[in-house]
Phi, psi and omega in degrees: 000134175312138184308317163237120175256196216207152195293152163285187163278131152129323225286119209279340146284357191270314202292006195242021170265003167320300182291016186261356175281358176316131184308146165312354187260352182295103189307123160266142179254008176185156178205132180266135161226200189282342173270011176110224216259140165269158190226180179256124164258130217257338174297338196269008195264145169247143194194200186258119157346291193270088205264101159262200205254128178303120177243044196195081210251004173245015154277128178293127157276116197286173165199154190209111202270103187250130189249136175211125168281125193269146188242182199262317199297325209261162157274163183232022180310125140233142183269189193304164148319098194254151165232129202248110160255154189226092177271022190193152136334277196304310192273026195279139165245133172293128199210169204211127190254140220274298197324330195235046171254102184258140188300344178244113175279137172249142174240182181215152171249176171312296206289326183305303178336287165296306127024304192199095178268034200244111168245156169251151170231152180197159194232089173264107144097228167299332189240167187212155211240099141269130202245130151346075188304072281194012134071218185243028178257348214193129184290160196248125173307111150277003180238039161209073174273144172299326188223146147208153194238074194272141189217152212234141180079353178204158156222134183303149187246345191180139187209156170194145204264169181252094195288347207239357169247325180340125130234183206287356159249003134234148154197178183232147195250116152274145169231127171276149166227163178269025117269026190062050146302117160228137170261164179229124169232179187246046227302335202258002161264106166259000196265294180274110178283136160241119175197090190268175185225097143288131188092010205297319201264025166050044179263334155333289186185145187243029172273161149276160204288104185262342173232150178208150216198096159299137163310076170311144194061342164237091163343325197230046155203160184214143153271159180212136192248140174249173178305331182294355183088036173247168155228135178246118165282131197218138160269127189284342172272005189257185168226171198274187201242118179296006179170137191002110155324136176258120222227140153226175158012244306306334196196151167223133161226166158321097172065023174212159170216133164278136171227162172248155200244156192245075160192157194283341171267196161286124170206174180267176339294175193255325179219145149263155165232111172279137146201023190204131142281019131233163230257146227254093215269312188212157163204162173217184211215133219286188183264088203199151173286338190265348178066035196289338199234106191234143170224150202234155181215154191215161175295324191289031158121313136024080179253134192223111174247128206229142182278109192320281154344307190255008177040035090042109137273100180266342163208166178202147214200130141274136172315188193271328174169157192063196182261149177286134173261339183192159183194135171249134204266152171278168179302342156302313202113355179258347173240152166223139174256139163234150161229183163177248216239024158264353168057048168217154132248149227227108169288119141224141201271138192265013180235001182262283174091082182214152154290159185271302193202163171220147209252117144266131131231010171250162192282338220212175170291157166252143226241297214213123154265171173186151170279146167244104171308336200257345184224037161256156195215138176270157160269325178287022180109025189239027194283146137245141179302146205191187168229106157328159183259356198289137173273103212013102159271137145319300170316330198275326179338286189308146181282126192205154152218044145225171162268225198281291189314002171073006165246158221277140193276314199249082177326173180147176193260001169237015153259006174303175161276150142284147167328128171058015186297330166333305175299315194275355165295138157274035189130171180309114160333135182283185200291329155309342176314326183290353198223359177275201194294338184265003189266338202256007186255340184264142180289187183236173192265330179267269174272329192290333178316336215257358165250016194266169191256155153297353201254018172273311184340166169260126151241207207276335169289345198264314141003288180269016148120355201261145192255039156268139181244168219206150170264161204195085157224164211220139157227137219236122151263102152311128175220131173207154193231137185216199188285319241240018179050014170287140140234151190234158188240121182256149170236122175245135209200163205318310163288003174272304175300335170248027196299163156293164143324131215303281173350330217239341207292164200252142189303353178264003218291160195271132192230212112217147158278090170297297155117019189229152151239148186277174166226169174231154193301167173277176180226178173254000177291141191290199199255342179251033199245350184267349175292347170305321187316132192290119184295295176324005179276109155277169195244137172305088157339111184282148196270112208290306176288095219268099172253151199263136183195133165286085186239129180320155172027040184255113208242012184285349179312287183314316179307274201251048180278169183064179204285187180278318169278001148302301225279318186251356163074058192228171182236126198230062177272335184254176204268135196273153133234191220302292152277027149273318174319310183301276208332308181273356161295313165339279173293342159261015165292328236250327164309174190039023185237197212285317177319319195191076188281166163293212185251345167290335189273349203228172177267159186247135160220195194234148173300132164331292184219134141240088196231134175283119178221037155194164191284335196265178127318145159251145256191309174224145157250174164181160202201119207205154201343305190234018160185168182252116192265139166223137159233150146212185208328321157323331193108354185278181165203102202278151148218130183262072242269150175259183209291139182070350182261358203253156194327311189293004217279336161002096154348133175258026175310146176095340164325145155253142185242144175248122182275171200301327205250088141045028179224142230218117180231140187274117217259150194220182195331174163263170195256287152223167181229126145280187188286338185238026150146181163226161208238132156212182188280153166214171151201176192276170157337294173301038167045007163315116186268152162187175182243143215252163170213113203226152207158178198273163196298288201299314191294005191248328168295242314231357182269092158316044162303113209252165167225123171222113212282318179316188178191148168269166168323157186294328169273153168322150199226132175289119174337336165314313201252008181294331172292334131327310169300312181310338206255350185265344174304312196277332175258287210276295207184215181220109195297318187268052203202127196287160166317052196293141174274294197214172201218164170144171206244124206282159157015279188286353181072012174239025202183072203284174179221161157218139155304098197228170184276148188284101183281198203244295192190161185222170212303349155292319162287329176267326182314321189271350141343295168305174177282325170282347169089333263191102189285158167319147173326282188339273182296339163277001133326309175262342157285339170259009156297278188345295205277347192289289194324300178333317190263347175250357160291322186275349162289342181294313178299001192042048173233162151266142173250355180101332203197053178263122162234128199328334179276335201267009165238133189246166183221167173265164179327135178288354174295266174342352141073025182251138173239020174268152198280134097343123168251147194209168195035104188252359217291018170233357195283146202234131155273129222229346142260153147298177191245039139312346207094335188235131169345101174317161172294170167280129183282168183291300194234153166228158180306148155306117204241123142131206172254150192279337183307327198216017229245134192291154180300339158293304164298021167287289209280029159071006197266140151347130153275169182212193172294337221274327158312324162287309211291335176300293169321312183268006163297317157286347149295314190302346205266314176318281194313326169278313204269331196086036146193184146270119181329336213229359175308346197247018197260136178294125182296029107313350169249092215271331182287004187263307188319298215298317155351291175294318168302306186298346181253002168298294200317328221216234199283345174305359228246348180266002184253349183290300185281001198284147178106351175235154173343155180287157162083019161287352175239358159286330184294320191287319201265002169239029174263269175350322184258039188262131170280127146046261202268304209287161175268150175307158171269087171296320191291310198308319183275321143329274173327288171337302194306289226300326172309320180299286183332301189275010201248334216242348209059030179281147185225176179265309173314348191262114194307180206253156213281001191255344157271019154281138157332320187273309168341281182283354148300316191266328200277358165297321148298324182292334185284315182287345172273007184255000000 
């Protein structure tokens, strides 16, 4: 078949390339992963009432949540509407401004109050704002906020509620501002104003408050971190020290000192902490009740974690280069993400004390990280149960709610990770651990995946010092927000978590390479801060092959072009001294080692999504049950409600929808639902049925739906007449690709649609059907005649798909006397020629696509696909369609490195005991998928020829029917629906 062929009439992938000249600068308003679609809610947005022009353009705008379980006992009263100006710190007054005085004073009633016990706080410019969070079911009031503030000569930088005193009639809001002022107020008390002032006279520290944190398990404290690179513990009930604090001693460690304050009564602050000579960007606390674990981030690079309670350094990791900006603990408790000014993010594991990994897709610094709890998934038991959204995977039989990629479809509050899992350590693994037994027990991404054992797993205890080991697997959702207004979303999944140690990793391993070397900034960690350090990290001999490759946001070129203090931007015009010279030889020993690997040294991975969805930076991310809240710079506060959550999201059974040519069909039960729309029966004014498919504008662009009026015979067609084929292909259409009928746009304009012809059920579904599980020689023979064709029309159109499997082939009813396959769901299919005609290169790393189940061994290793990956894929269907399961059918598709194992035993010795039982020239079919390059197209004659030798070797004719056209077949599946 010719390398590219040409669209039918009709074809609903050809019409939809129009919208792709839109400009790149166009902000998305919905974006897809596998668990479907996130949308933008426009009602749902939040800001300053009056949005005039921000004159206070280096404050981050924060955003801060408060949830509180409501009770029957409390009122839920709130009074007018106040605005609290401040021309002084030391002065504040309650004042009332004629301009934000509205003619209706908004009240909230008991029932609102209850209604949505979610409040937000945010900050633009000079002011600050609290709102009712009303989530994406309900629009949201800008002109009835509970509190707003305005405030003069300083502005807040940073708040956080106190979750742990709240109810629905007080709670306390601390605010930092930059001039290092912190308040503490009551937003929801108008009648008795509550407002102490810590610091007020800056004798504490006069930088500004860049983080502030109430003390999980101590209620009436909070911490606060400044640009100097300090942090202060403050009891909210205690007063500051009426003139400069006097600090001595209490802890010293490697590069940090705890001081204590000298005076006889109690006062604030109770403890200070250095640990920086700049500033102390973020810091958190682990996700536990007791706060056992605080990690830090600093301008100097610096991510530093500490046993809270024993005031401890127990690990510490460096950027790549510049300072760290933000860092999230995962829900376990086992991971920390950091970004900052290196536009990467940095996986470290806190029980290793190694980086894990590090993620590019941004452009710019990153602002803000986060774990998503709701589309994270434990291994230990902490799984829940669901109805998948995949339209019938196999894999989805088992009660699972997740997919092949291991996230969880359906949020809720019994899908967190567990908490704190940390807390069962008596401590950190020592420092040998990184290059010791436990580092030799971890697998590789490349050969060791494919040899590993179960009794290889790790789990977190045999880590953490105990030496049972456990199967264990864990996928992680990542959210990051930067400068460059992206936001990208990461899945950090099992095989990422289990890379080797740079010493142990195999040389093909998916990596990238920079291929330069750094120096790193300076620091205040001492010079005995490298013994923590694994003594073996050696520096990598840079890689002769300076291969040239196109990656989103790879902004290091400029970063480290020129000498080193160019790369980091410091200035050493003056003369160092002796130790500050140790300190920075010290940190720069510290590249290539476990502390700072190189970029060659760590696995690299690429973002899910990456979509631009504001004009400003971004600034805040959260990530909270049924939607993704983001801000920026603007003032804005975005909610992105998730799949399935959002109002419209309704089933349109019962709609009537109208199509571009006017013709208007009544939409009925649903059929199935994927991550990229869902399907149902509808039929016309004739009562004519067929099926709709409705979804977001871009997955209804990505359905190749041919429309083709022509037909091959009612019967199967011989390898003989393909030259026939080749030329109705090419003039009519595409034979295996359902019909479109009509097109159009639902009601709201959120949601495009199409009209496709209706089918009957599809090869998964009738495979489980039979009595034997298990189709007959004759037909499954000819379903991989088919379905081979199927796969080489859509590569002739130049896309892949990625994800081929038996539910992704439908057949028609047996009344209707068609014995043709259908291909169906493309919502991952990539296009893969250019538009010359000629193959794209192979990218370096590619994401994980597909089902794990049937999915080529290369998307094991994270490698670009190509055709040769789909033909792989239906290799392993073919092997399903004979025996009726997979050596590996019974392996959970979370353990994905156990599947590519069994794939790899195809190859080698497994492999005359794998095939036995199919047609001759089945392992020639394997071996000439296996010798396919890149860039080549598969041999479809070839591999044809072989099914059409089986045929005639077995006496098989095309006429002969197909086991889904017996009688007992629509006999059992009539029962079966009716017992449904």
């Amino acid at each position: 078949m010719n390398a590219c062929g040409q669209l039918g009439a009709g074809s609903a992938l050809d019409s939809s390339l129009n919208p792709i000249t839109n400009p790149k600068d166009d902000l998305k308003t919905h974006f897809i992963t596998r668990e479907g679609v996130y949308k933008q809610m426009t009602l749902s947005e939040y800001s300053r009432p009056n949005r005039g022009v921000n004159n206070v353009g280096s404050a981050p705008v924060r955003v801060s949540f408060l949830t509180i379980r409501p009770t029957t006992s409390n009122n839920g009263e709130a009074g007018d509407n106040d605005i609290l100006v401040n021309g002084d710190i030391p002065a504040m007054h309650r004042s009332l401004d004629p301009r934000d005085h509205y003619n209706d004073s908004p009240t909230h009633s008991d029932s609102d109050a209850f209604a949505n016990c979610d409040r937000i706080c945010f900050n633009v410019g000079r002011e600050l704002y609290v709102f009712v969070y009303r989530g994406v079911r309900n629009a949201v009031d800008l002109n009835k906020p509970i509190d707003k503030r305005v405030y003069k000569g300083t502005y807040p930088t940073s708040h956080d509620f106190n979750q742990q005193t709240a109810t629905p009639t007080s709670c306390s809001l601390i605010i930092g501002f930059s001039a290092g002022q912190i308040q503490l107020i009551d937003p929801f008390q108008k009648e008795f104003q509550v407002s102490r002032l810590y610091n007020e006279d800056r004798f504490i520290d006069k930088t500004a408050v860049t983080c502030l944190k109430w003390v999980p398990g101590q209620p009436q404290c909070f911490l606060a971190s400044h640009s100097s690179g300090n942090m202060y513990l403050y009891n909210e009930e205690l007063p500051c020290n009426p003139g400069p604090p006097s600090y001595q001693i209490f802890k010293q460690g490697d590069g940090y000192t705890v001081y204590t304050c000298k005076t006889k009564t109690s006062r604030n602050p109770i403890y200070k902490w250095s640990i920086s000579t700049g500033a102390v960007n973020q810091f958190a606390f682990s996700p536990n009740n007791d706060a056992k674990f605080l990690a830090t981030v600093s301008h100097d690079g610096f991510l530093r974690v500490f046993n809270y309670h024993a005031m401890e350094l127990i690990g510490f990791m460096k950027s790549y280069f510049g300072g760290l900006l933000c860092l999230a603990w995962s829900p376990d408790a086992r991971y920390i993400v950091t970004g900052g000014e290196d536009d990467l993010i940095t996986v470290y594991s806190v029980l290793e004390k190694r980086i894990v990994c590090r993620g590019q897709g941004h452009k710019s610094w990153i602002s803000q990280v986060a774990f998503d709890p709701y589309t994270s998934y434990s291994g230990d038991g902490q799984q829940t149960s669901g109805v998948p959204i995949d339209l019938g995977s196999d894999e989805d039989l088992r009660p699972s709610s997740l997919n092949s990629s291991g996230l969880l479809f359906r949020g809720g509050a019994g899908n967190r990770l567990p908490t704190g899992n940390v807390s069962q350590f008596n401590g950190p693994p020592s420092a040998s651990s990184l290059g010791g037994s436990a580092a030799n027990l971890r697998a590789g991404a490349l050969g060791a995946v494919l040899s590993r054992t179960q009794k290889e797993s790790i789990s977190s205890m045999s880590l953490g010092g105990s030496g049972a080991c456990s199967s264990m697997s864990h996928s992680y959702r990542i959210g990051s927000v930067g400068h460059d207004t992206q936001l990208c979303l990461w899945d950090l999944t099992e095989d990422v978590l289990r890379q080797p140690l740079p010493s142990q990793r195999h040389r093909n391993s998916t990596i990238i390479s920079i291929g330069t070397d750094q120096v790193t900034t300076p620091t205040s960690c001492s010079v005995d801060a490298t013994k923590n350090m694994n003594s073996d990290g050696k520096e990598h001999q840079q890689s002769k092959d300076n291969k040239k490759f196109h990656k989103r946001g790879f902004s290091f070129g400029a970063k480290l072009a020129g000498n080193s203090h160019d790369r980091w931007g410091r200035n050493n015009s003056s003369m160092l001294c002796s130790d500050k010279e140790r300190r920075e030889n010290a940190v720069a020993r510290l590249l290539g080692t476990p502390v700072c690997p190189r970029m060659d040294e760590v696995t690299v991975i690429e973002p899910l999504i990456c979509k631009k969805i504001a004009h400003e930076r971004l600034t805040g991310l959260e990530f909270r049950e049924d939607c993704v809240v983001t801000a920026c710079q603007e003032g804005f506060i975005l909610t992105w409600a998730r799949p399935g959550k959002k109002p419209d999201d309704a089933p349109l059974t019962g709609q009537q929808l109208t199509t571009d040519s006017h013709n208007v069909y009544t939409v009925g039960q649903t059929i199935g639902r994927g991550g990229y729309g869902t399907v149902y029966e509808c039929c016309n004014s004739k009562n004519e049925k067929f099926a709709l498919k409705a979804g977001g504008k871009q997955s209804i662009s990505l359905e190749p739906a041919v429309g083709c009026k022509g037909g091959l015979p009612a019967k199967g067609y011989p390898v003989q007449e393909r030259s026939k084929i080749k030329i109705l292909k090419l003039g009519s259409g595409l034979y295996h690709f359902l019909q479109l009928i009509d097109q159009g746009v639902c009601p709201k304009a959120t949601e495009q649609f199409m009209v496709m012809e209706l089918l009957w059920k599809n090869l998964s579904q009738l495979q489980r059907l039979l009595p034997m599980k298990r189709f007959s020689l004759s037909t499954a023979i000819r379903c991989c005649m088919q379905t081979i064709n199927g796969i080489e029309e859509l590569h002739s159109i130049g896309y892949i798909s990625r994800d081929l499997k038996p539910s992704n082939f439908i057949v028609r009813k047996p009344c209707e006397k068609s014995n043709m396959i259908y291909l169906i769901d493309f919502g991952i299919a990539r296009k893969y020629m250019s538009h010359d005609g000629t193959v794209k290169p192979q990218r370096l790393m590619g994401a994980w696509r597909g089902t794990a189940r049937y999915c080529s061994l290369a998307n094991h290793l994270k490698q670009d696909q190509c055709r040769r990956d789909d033909v792989e894929c239906w290799f392993y269907m073919t092997l399903e369609f004979i025996h009726g399961k997979l050596p590996w059918t019974d392996i959970s598709k979370h353990e994905r490195d156990k599947i590519a194992t069994q794939k790899q035993t195809l190859r080698t010795t497994g492999r005359e005991t794998i095939l036995e039982g199919c047609p001759e020239g089945w392992s020639d079919i394997l071996d000439i998928i296996d010798s396919c390059d890149f860039e080549a197209a598969p041999e479809y004659d070839t591999i044809n020829s072989i099914l059409q030798k089986a045929m005639e070797a077995n006496a098989f004719t095309y006429e002969m029917p197909y086991d889904w056209q017996n009688g007992e077949i629509c006999d059992l599946d009539r029962s079966h629906a009716q017992s449904n």
